[in-house]
C-alpha positions in Angstrom: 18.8 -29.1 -31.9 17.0 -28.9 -29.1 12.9 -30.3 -29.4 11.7 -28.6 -26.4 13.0 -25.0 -26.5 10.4 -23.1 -24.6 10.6 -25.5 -21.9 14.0 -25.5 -21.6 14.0 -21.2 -21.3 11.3 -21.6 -19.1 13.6 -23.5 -16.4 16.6 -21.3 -17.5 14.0 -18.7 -16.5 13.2 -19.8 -13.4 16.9 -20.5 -12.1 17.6 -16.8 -12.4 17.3 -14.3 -9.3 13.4 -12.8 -9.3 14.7 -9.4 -10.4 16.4 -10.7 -13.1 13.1 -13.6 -14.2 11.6 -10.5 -14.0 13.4 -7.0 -14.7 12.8 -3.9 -12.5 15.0 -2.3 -10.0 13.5 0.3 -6.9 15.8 2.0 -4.7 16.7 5.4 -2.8 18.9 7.8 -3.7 18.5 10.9 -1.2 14.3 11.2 -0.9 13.8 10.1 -4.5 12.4 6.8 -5.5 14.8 5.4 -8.6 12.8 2.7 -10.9 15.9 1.4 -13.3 17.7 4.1 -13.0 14.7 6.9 -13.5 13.3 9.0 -10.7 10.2 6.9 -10.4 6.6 8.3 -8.7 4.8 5.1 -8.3 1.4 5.3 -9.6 -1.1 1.9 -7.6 -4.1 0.5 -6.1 -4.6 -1.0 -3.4 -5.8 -4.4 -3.6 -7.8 -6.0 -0.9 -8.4 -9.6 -2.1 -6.0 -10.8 0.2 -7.1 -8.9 3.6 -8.3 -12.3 5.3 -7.3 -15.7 5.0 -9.7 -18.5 3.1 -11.4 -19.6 6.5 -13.5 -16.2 6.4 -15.2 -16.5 3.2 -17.7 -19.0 5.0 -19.0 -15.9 7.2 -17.2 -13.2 5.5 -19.1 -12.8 1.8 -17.7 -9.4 1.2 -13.6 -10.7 1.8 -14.9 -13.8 -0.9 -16.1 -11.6 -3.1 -13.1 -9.1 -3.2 -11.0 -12.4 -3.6 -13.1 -13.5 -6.7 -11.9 -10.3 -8.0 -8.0 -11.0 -7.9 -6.5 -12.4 -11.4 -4.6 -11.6 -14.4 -8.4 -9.9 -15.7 -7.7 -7.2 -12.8 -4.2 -6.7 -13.4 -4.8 -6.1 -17.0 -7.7 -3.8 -16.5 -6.3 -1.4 -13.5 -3.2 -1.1 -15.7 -5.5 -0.5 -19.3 -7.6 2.0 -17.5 -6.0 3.3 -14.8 -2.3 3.3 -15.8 -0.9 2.3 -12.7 2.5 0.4 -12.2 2.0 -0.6 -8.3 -0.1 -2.8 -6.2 -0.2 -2.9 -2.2 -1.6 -5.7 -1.0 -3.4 -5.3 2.4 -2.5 -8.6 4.1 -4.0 -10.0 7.8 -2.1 -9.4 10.8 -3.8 -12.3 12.7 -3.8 -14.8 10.1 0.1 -14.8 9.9 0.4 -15.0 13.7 1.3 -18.2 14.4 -0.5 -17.8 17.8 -3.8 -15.8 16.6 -7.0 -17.8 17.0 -7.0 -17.3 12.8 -4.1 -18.0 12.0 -4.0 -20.3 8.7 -0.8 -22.0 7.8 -1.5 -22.0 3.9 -2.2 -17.9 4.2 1.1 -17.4 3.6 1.6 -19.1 0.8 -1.7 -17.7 -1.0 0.2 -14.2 -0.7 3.5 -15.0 -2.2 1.8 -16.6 -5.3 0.1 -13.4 -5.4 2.7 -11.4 -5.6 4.6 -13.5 -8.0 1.8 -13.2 -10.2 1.8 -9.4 -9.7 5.8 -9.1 -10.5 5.2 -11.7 -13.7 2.8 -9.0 -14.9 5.5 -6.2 -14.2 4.0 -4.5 -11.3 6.1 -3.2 -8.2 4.2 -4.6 -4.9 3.9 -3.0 -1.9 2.9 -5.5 1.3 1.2 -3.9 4.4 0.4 -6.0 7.7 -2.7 -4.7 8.4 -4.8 -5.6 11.5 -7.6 -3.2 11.0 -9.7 -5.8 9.5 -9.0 -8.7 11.4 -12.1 -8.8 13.7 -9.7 -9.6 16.8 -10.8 -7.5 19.6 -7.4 -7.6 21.5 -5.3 -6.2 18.8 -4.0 -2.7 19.2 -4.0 0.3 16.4 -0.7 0.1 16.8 2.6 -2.3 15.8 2.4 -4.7 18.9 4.6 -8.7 19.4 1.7 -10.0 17.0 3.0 -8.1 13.7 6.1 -8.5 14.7 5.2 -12.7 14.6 3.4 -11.7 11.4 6.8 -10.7 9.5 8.3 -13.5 10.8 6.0 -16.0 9.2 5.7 -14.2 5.7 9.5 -12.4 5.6 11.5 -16.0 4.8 8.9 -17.0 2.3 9.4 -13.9 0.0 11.5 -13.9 -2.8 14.8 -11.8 -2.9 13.5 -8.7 -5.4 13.8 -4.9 -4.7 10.7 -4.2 -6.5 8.7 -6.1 -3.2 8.1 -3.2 -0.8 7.0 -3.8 3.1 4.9 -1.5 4.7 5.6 -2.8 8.6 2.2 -1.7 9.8 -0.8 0.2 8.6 -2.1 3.0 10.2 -0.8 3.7 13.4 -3.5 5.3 15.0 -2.5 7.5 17.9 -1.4 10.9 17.9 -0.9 13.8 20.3 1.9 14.7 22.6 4.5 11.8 24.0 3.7 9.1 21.7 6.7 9.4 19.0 8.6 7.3 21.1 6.0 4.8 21.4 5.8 4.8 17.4 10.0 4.6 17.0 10.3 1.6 19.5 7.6 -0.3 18.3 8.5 0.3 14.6 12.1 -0.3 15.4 11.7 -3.7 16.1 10.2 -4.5 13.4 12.9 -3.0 11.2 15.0 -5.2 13.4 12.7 -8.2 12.6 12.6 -7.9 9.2 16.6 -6.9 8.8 17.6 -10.1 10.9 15.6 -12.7 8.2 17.6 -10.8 6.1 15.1 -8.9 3.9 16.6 -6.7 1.9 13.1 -4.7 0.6 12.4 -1.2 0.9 10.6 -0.5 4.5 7.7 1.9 4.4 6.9 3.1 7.7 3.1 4.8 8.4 3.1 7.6 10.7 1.1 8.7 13.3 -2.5 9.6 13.5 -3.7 7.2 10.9 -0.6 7.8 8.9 -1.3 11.8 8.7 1.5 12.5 10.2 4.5 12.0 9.6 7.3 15.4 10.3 9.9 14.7 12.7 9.0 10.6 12.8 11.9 9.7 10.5 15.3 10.5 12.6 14.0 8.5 15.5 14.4 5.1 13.5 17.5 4.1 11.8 18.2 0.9 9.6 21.0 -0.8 8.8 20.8 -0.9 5.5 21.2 2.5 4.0 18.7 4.3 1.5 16.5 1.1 2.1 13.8 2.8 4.2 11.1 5.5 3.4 7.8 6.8 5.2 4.5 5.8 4.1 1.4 9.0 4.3 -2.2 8.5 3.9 -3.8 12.4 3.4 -7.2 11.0 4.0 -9.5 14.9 4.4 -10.8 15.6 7.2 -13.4 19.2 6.6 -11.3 21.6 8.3 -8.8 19.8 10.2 -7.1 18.1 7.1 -7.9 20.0 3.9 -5.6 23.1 3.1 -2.0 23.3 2.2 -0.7 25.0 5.2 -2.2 22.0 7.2 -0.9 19.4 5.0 2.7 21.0 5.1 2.2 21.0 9.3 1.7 17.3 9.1 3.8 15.5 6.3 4.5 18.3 3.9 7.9 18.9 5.7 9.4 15.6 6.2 8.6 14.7 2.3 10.6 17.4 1.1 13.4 16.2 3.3 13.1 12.3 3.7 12.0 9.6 1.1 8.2 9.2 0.7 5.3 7.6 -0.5 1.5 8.0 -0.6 0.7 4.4 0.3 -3.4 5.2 0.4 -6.0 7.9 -0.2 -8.9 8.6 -1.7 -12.0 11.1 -1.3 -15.6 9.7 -2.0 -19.0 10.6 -0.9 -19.0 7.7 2.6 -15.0 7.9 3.0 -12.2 11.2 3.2 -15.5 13.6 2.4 -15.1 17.3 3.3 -18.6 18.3 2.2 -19.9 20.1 -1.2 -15.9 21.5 -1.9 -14.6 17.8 -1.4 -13.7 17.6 -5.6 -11.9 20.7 -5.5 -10.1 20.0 -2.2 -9.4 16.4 -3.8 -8.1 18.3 -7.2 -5.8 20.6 -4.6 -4.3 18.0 -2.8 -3.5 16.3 -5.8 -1.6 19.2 -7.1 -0.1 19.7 -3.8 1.0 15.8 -3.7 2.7 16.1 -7.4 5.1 19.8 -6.7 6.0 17.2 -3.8 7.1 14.8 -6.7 5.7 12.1 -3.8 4.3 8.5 -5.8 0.4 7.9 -5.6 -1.4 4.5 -4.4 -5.2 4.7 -4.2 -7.9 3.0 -1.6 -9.5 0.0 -3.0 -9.9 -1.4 -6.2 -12.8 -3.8 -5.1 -13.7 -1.6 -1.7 -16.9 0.1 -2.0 -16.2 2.2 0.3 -13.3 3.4 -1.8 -14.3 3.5 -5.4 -11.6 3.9 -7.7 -13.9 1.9 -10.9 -17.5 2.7 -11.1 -17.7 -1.8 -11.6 -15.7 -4.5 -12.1 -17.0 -5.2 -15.9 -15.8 -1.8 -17.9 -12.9 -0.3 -14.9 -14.1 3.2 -16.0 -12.5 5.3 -13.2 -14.6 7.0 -11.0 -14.9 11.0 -10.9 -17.0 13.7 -9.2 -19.5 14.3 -12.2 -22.3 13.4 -10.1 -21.2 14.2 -6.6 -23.4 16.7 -4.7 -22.4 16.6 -0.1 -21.1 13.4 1.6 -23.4 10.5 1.9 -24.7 11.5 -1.1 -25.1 7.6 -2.3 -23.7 9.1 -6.1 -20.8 6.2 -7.1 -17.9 9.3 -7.2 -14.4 9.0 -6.0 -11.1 9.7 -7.0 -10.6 7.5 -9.9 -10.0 9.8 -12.8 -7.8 11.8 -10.7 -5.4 8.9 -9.9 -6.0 8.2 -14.0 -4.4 11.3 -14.7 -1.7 11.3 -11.8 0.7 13.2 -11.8 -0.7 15.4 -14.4 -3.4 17.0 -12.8 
């Protein structure tokens, strides 16, 4: 008989391949997400805890405090109350370049415990390189050599699971005529980069104008890994430019009926995405709109406050438009409720 029989399972566990320690299987098949087996619309929040490596908190109290937010109490709450099933981790550009002044060689650790944590608790992850946040002056809005030096610092550390997604850049920011080359090549290699460590993870890929946009974008890339690839749309409003179905269908509406897709980040609150006094029921609409689109929902920020999903971090009672009068309004609203009851609004 054996004395020591969790133990013992415990190591048997931990010998197994991460997908089978810890169940779940994403893929492709055409544009439609598959979670074992099912057509899957992923359902997440976006978790900024992990934006900037330890060596900030000292200046930074607002990165150490959305850090102090980041355990197993926040992964049981966001799925209690929010009934989401995938996090996207915004991760530092800079601080997984190896020749960034803020680089930090334990970062990279920090992040895969985080995301084993995550997949212990179930969740699918999404990872985005994001250099918005950084504070470096010199890096671009758009995929440059220092995220591609990013994925190759984190990419070998991760472990072999389909339910880890990598988003290869976040937010691409320009738009306009003559710069969907710039996007392919630059996005290209790092597809290359990420395919050559060989990564096997779904690749989400933001498109242009602040990932707005995103028709046309996907034929100029290829992978070489097939139905491993999908883009990544952020429908952030914008009054007039940005908030109506015929606009929405201009800029990423076509492509997701055609290509795989995913709604990586979004949300519409009084200081962020406002449209002015109609921005609930263009919020409510472009809901709708996403869900005929059968396109998966991940929502900006679970400890941002510039993107309240919660109204705290004590009771996780989603956020909703009860009290929302114009933008700026200083009312606590956002679209918390509405990712609550995604996609059944």
């Amino acid at each position: 008989m054996l004395r020591y029989p969790f133990f013992v399972f415990a190591v048997l566990v931990s010998l197994l391949p991460h997908e089978a320690a810890f169940g779940l299987d994403i893929v492709i098949k055409g544009h439609t997400f598959y979670r074992d087996g099912q057509p899957w619309q992923a359902k997440g929040v976006d978790v900024n805890a992990f934006v900037k490596p330890p060596k900030f908190f000292a200046v930074d109290k607002s990165a150490q405090l959305q850090r102090s937010y980041w355990g197993e109490a926040e992964l049981n709450e966001v799925r209690q109350h929010l009934g989401v099933d995938t996090l996207r981790f915004h991760i530092s550009q800079a601080g997984l370049d190896r020749q960034a002044a803020i680089y930090d060689q334990g970062y990279a650790h920090e992040i895969v415990d985080a995301v084993k944590l995550a997949r212990s608790h179930g969740f699918a992850v999404v990872l985005v390189i994001d250099a918005q946040q950084d504070g470096t002056q010199d890096l671009k809005c758009m995929p440059s050599a220092s995220t591609t030096r990013a994925w190759e610092t984190l990419t070998p550390l991760l472990p072999a699971d389909s339910a880890i997604m990598l988003e290869l850049f976040n937010e691409p920011c320009k738009k306009g005529d003559g710069v969907q080359a710039e996007w392919a090549s630059e996005m290209q290699t790092l597809i290359d980069t990420v395919r050559r460590r060989k990564a096997g993870n779904i690749l989400l890929l933001d498109g242009l104008d602040w990932a707005r946009v995103t028709n046309d974008l996907f034929p100029l890339v290829h992978d070489s890994m097939p139905n491993r690839m999908a883009l990544a749309i952020h429908p952030y409003l914008v009054g007039g430019a940005f908030d109506r179905r015929q606009q929405w269908d201009a800029k990423f509406g076509a492509s997701a009926r055609t290509f795989p897709a995913l709604v990586t980040e979004w949300n519409a609150t009084p200081t962020n995405g406002c449209t002015g006094k109609n921005t609930p029921a263009v919020a409510l609409d472009l809901m709708r709109y996403l869900q005929s689109l059968h396109l998966g929902l991940i929502e900006w920020g679970i400890e941002s406050t510039h993107g309240q999903i919660v109204t705290d971090h004590v009771n996780f009672t989603p956020t909703s438009y009860a009290s929302f009068k114009d933008c700026n309004d200083g009312s606590n609203s956002g679209g918390g409720e509405l990712l609550a009851k995604y996609p059944h609004n």
